[in-house]
Phi, psi and omega in degrees: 000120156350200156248289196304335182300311193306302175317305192294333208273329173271353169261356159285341168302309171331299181287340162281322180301336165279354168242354166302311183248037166054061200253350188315134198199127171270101198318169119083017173249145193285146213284295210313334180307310162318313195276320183282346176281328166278326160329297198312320171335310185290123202270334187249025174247185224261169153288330183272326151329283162344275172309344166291312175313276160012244157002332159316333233221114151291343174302283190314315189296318181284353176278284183330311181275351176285330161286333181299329191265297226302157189303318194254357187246333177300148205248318191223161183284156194136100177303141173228139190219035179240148152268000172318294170290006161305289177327318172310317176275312192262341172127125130010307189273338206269319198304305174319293182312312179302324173294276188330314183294337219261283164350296194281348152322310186288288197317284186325296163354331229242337201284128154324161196282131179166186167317336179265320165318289188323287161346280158335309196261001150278294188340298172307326179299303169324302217274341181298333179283325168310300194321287195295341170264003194273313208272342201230334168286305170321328137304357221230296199273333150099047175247012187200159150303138171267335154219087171266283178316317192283323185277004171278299168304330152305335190255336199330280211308350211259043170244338159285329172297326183297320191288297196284345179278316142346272172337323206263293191307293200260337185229043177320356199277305217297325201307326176250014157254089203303318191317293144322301171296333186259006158259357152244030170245307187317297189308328202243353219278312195300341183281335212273290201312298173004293192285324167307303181296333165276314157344259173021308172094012168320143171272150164006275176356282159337279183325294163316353184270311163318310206285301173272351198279000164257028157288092167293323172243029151334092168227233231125153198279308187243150187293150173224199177318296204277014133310265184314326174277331162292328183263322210288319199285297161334289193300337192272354186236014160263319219275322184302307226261334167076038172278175175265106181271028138271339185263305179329295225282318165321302209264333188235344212254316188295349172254029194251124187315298182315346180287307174305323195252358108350312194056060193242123175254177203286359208252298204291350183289341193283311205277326166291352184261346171223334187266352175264337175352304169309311150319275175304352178277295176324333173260327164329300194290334192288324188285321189262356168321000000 
């Protein structure tokens, strides 16, 4: 056995011992997202509580407001420069989502420049474009909260962030064999996100999207969350790749159950792939300034 093998071979060991005893944990992610998901717990608390949290973090704060005023996401006319009423305007759940982007944005940042940087900062592109196609199907088919499906298309990935933040830090050989590092990001990154989101306090739902969402013939009787973040995920690595997503969709796509239980024909993928283009560039940006 190699040296990289014998690394690979100790950090799969690592990652089964870390998800048997539910020890998964992502260093180095910032509390607030966390503190506004237990606020959120509470059925009776206000926008102006929220925003008290918020309001700690100035990052976190100049973001809110910035989806708050953006084009594809305000809800009523009007510049807003308060965050209560930021919050207030985009909703409790967008507001979570805007903290998590705002978290995993930092967390990429903090990796040094190199190969693993690189990684990253594709990744983070994938997961903001899932976030904005998660959010627009799910709006568009009424088969979710969208955004709930947006803050889901944001987190899918985050078994991978875990995987290469490992990697770079305790096994640094494996960061330059891609061959070994992306099978073991194929094999372990959905259980090791799961298991993050349930740390977390993600509900089930959540969890299950990490878990599944390269599950192609997953199925079920009724459409859910990870049905919409699989084809949101499908459509961004076709849209990368520059193929034809109304013939993808004939020849390959229709017979996979999340299409079905969608109900997505070759007409609605051409109109989520050009007339929302705008719409989605828009929630990208808001999510990812």
């Amino acid at each position: 056995m190699t040296s990289i093998n014998a690394c690979g071979f100790r950090f799969v060991q690592s990652l089964e011992e870390e998800i048997s005893s539910g020890t998964v944990e992502l260093p180095s992610f910032p509390d607030i997202p966390f503190r506004i998901k237990k606020a959120l717990d509470d059925p009776d608390i206000t926008a102006r509580e929220v925003a008290q949290i918020v309001a700690t973090d100035p990052v976190f704060s100049a973001r809110i407001l910035n989806v708050a005023n953006s084009a594809a996401l305000a809800r009523v006319s009007g510049p807003i420069s308060d965050i209560p009423n930021a919050v207030t305007r985009i909703g409790f759940r967008m507001a979570h989502a805007v903290a998590m982007s705002v978290a995993m944005s930092q967390v990429m940042q903090e990796a040094p420049v190199g190969k693993v940087r690189d990684r990253l900062t594709r990744l983070w592109r994938h997961s903001l474009s899932v976030a904005a196609l998660s959010y627009l199907i799910a709006k568009s088919r009424r088969a979710w909260n969208p955004d709930e499906a947006m803050l889901a298309g944001l987190m899918h990935d985050i078994g991978k962030v875990y995987i290469f933040s490992r990697a770079h830090k305790e096994y640094g050989e494996l960061i330059d064999d891609d061959m070994i590092l992306d099978a073991i990001v194929t094999q372990w990154h959905g259980g090791i996100g799961e298991a993050i989101l349930l740390n977390w306090g993600f509900s089930p739902a959540m969890a299950q999207v990490a878990s599944e969402h390269d599950c192609l013939e997953r199925d079920g009787e009724q459409v859910d969350l990870t049905d919409v973040v699989l084809v949101a995920n499908l459509f961004d690595y076709a849209l990368l790749d520059g193929v034809d997503l109304e013939e993808t969709l004939v020849e390959q796509w229709r017979v996979l159950p999340a299409f079905g239980r969608l109900d997505l024909t070759a007409s609605d993928i051409q109109e989520l792939a050009t007339g929302s283009r705008e719409e989605m560039q828009a929630i990208t940006a808001a999510l990812g300034s």
